[in-house]
C-alpha positions as a printed Julia matrix, in Angstrom:
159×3 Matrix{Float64}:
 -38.64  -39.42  -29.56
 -39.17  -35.97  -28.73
 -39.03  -36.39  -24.62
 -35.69  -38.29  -25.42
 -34.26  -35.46  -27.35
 -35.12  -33.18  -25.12
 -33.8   -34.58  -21.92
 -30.36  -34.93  -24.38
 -31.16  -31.45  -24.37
 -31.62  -31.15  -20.85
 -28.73  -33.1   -19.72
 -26.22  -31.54  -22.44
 -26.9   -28.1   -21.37
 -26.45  -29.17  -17.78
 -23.32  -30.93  -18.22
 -21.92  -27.39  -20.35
 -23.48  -25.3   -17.7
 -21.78  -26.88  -14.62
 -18.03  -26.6   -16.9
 -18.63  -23.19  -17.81
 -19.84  -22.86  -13.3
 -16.5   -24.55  -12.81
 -14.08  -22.72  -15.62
 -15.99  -19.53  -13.79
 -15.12  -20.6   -10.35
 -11.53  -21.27  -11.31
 -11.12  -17.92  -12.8
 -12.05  -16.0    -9.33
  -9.94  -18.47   -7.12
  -7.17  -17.61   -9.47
  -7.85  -13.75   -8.97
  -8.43  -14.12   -5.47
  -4.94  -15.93   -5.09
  -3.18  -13.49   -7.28
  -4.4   -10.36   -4.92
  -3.25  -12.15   -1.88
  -0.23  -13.0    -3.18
   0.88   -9.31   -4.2
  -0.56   -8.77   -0.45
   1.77  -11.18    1.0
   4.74  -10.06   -1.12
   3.7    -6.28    0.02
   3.77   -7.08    3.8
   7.3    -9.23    3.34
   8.69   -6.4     1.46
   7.94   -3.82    3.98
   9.16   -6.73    6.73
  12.34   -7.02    5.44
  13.0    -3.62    4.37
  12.25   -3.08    8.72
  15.0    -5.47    9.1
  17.77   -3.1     7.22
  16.49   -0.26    9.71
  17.84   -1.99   12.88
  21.6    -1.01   13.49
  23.86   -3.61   14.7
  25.0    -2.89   18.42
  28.88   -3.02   16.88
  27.97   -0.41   15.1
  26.29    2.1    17.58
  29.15    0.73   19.87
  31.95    1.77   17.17
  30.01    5.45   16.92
  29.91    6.51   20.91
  33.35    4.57   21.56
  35.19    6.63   19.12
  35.03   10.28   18.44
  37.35   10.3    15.22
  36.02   11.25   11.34
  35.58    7.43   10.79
  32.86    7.15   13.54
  31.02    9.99   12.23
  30.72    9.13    9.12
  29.45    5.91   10.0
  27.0     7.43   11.77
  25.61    9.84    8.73
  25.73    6.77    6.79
  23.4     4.73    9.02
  21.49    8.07    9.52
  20.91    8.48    5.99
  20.39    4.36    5.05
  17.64    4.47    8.41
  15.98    7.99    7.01
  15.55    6.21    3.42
  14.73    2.91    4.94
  11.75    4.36    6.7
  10.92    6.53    3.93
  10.58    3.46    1.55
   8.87    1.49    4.57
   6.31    4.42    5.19
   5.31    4.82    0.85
   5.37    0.47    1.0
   2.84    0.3     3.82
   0.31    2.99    2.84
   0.63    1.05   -0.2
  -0.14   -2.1     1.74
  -3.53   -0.06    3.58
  -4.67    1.26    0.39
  -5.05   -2.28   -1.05
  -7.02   -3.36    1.62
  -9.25   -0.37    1.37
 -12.41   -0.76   -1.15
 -12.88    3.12   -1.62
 -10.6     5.84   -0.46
 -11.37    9.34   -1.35
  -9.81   12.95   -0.73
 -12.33   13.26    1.88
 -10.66   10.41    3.69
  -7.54   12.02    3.08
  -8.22   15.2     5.02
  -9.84   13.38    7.65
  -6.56   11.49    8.22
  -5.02   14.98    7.87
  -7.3    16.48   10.74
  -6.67   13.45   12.98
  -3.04   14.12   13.2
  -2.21   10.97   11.23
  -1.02   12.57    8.42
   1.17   15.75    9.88
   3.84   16.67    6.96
   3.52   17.43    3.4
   5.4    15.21    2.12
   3.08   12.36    3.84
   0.34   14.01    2.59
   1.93   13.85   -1.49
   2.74    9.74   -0.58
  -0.83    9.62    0.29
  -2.23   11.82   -2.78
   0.07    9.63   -5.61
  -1.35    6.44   -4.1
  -4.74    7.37   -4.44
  -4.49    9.72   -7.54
  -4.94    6.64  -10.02
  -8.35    5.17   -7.8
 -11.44    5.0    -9.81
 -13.01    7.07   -7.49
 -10.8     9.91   -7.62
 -10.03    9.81  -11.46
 -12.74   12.55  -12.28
 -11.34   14.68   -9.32
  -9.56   17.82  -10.72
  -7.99   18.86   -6.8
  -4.23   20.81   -6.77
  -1.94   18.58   -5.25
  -1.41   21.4    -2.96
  -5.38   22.08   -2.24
  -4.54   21.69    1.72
  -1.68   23.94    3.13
  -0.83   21.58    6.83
   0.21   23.39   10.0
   2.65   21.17   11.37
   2.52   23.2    14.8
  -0.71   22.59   15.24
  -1.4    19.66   13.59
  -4.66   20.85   11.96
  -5.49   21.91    8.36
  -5.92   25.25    6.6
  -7.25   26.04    3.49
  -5.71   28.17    1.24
């Protein structure tokens, strides 16, 4: 009697083990699928924001046929609509890195600085409000403005 309840035992706890394995294993694929997902949307985002930045030939045609008011406003209209474009392209795709990166620390930061990938300030500030919020920067207390760039010379200065 006592061998049979415990294999009852044995088998119950098995049975509830292997659901909970399962309920467990459901739960991950489900995360997993969720951060690929916002991945995917990320990368078509930044995909079909690129396609706004391409001017129609018309349009460049129109602007060096004609030398009139029209034709130059056209022109600082797609100037402006291609500056923003890239602007929201450039924050979407760092973005995009970052959430492919496990860590990423000020010290990366100014490594990218010093490599010449990063050679403006305002780069640097998309950079620093993307990472500002990472769990390993949270106990950071750095000045946004920490790192003074020399855009001649590509290289970093401190302050």
């Amino acid at each position: 009697m006592i061998n049979l309840s415990f294999n009852l035992f044995l088998s119950i706890t098995s049975v509830l083990l292997g659901i909970v394995g399962t309920l467990f294993a459901i739960v991950q694929w489900k995360k997993v699928k969720n951060v690929e997902k916002l991945r995917r949307e990320q990368l078509s985002a930044s995909i079909n924001r690129a396609k706004f930045l391409i001017i129609p030939n018309e349009v460049i045609e129109k602007i060096i046929m004609n030398d009139d008011i029209e034709s130059k406003e056209t022109l600082r209209q797609w100037l402006w609509s291609l500056h923003k474009g890239a602007s929201d392209n450039y924050v979407a795709l760092v973005n995009y890195y970052l959430s492919l990166e496990e860590s990423f620390t000020y010290k990366d930061l100014e490594y990218l600085k010093k490599a010449g990938v990063i050679t403006t300030n305002w780069e640097e500030n998309v950079w620093r409000s993307q990472i500002v919020f990472r769990p390993e920067n949270r106990k950071k207390c750095e000045d946004i403005s920490y790192f003074e760039l020399d855009t001649k010379n590509y290289t970093v200065k401190r302050k």
